[in-house]
C-alpha angles and dihedrals in degrees: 000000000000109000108153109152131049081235095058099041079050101049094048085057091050087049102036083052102052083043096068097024089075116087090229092052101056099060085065087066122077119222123227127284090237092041117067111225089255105060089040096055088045076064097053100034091106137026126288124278109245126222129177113190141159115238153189120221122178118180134180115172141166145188101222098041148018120294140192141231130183123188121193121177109207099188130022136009111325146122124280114201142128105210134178117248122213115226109277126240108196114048125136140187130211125185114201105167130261085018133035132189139198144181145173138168124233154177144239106239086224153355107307127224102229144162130206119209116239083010101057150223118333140107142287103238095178134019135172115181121200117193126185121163130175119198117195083199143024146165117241100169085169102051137227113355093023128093131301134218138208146151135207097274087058096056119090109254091228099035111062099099115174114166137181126200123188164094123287121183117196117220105223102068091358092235115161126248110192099193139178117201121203123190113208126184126007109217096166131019143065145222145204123206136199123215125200095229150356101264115107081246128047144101143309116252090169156324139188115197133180106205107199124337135244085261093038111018120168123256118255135186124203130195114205122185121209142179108241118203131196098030118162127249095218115209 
């Protein structure tokens, strides 16, 4: 996944949208085992909900054992949960002097107990994070192999691309709420990250990373699909 610029991530989730939103698109796409088509096409039968938020996202995740990540949106509509992480498989570091970048993608270790504000309480039933961040500086006091640090002001404004894809079912009527949350510019935080060796390219043995803070928070955008009843045929 190469996903370097805000514009780009953007432009995926207008495209991936209007994809699934037409009705011959979306017999290109399989339902789930659990939902009958029907119903997963009821879900899809009409564009996205949008939701622009500002948001608080602390991480800390690691390949030999569990993590944890907590996400509080402070205005707007957004999700509220503090999940545990499974250790993550696939993450990579690449030092490119005077900058450096990493990603991974991971897991929750189980279901998550959520709410959605303006949606409700509910939980979180599948979650895929995907994290890529480019930093134009960074501190590295030990030298090469050992951790790195770097705050909001070192991350490249277009270059911080955090994205979760999922299924969220509220309590209360059980209705499902397939999302996809999208985390746009840092403007506080900080983050130090672990590599596994000294080589410009190697893995990710940590990280622990604030994005925004409760006087500054990102911005987020969230894309929730529903299925919508009573709707009037107009003549």
């Amino acid at each position: 996944m190469q996903k370097f610029t805000l514009g780009v991530a953007f432009a995926s989730l207008l495209i991936s949208t209007l994809a699934v939103y037409q009705s011959r698109s979306i017999s290109a796409f399989a339902a789930p085992k659990e939902l009958g088509d029907k119903a997963w096409r009821e879900e899809r039968a009409y564009p996205p909900l949008v939701f622009t938020s500002r948001a608080v996202l602390e991480c800390s995740i690691s390949s030999s054992k569990p993590g944890r990540q907590t996400m509080h949106t402070v205005s707007g509509q957004g999700f509220e949960f503090d999940m545990s992480m499974l250790p993550i498989k696939d993450g990579a570091v690449e030092v490119r002097s005077p900058g450096m970048r990493y990603k991974f993608t991971a897991f929750p270790s189980d279901r998550i107990p959520a709410e959605f504000k303006g949606i409700g309480k509910g939980t979180i039933m599948q979650m895929k994070a995907e994290v890529e961040v480019d930093v134009k500086r960074f501190t590295q006091p030990a030298g090469p192999g050992t951790e790195i640090r770097f705050d909001a002001s070192q991350i490249n404004a277009d270059a911080a691309y955090v994205e979760f894809t999922g299924l969220f079912v509220r309590a209360a009527d059980q209705k499902r709420f397939p999302f996809r949350v999208l985390f746009g510019s840092v403007t506080d935080g900080g983050g130090v990250v672990v590599p596994s060796g000294p080589a410009d390219v190697t893995g990710l043995l940590s990280k622990m990373v604030n994005l925004g803070s409760l006087a500054r928070p990102a911005g987020v955008t969230t894309a929730m699909y529903e299925a919508e009843d009573g709707i009037s045929d107009l003549k």
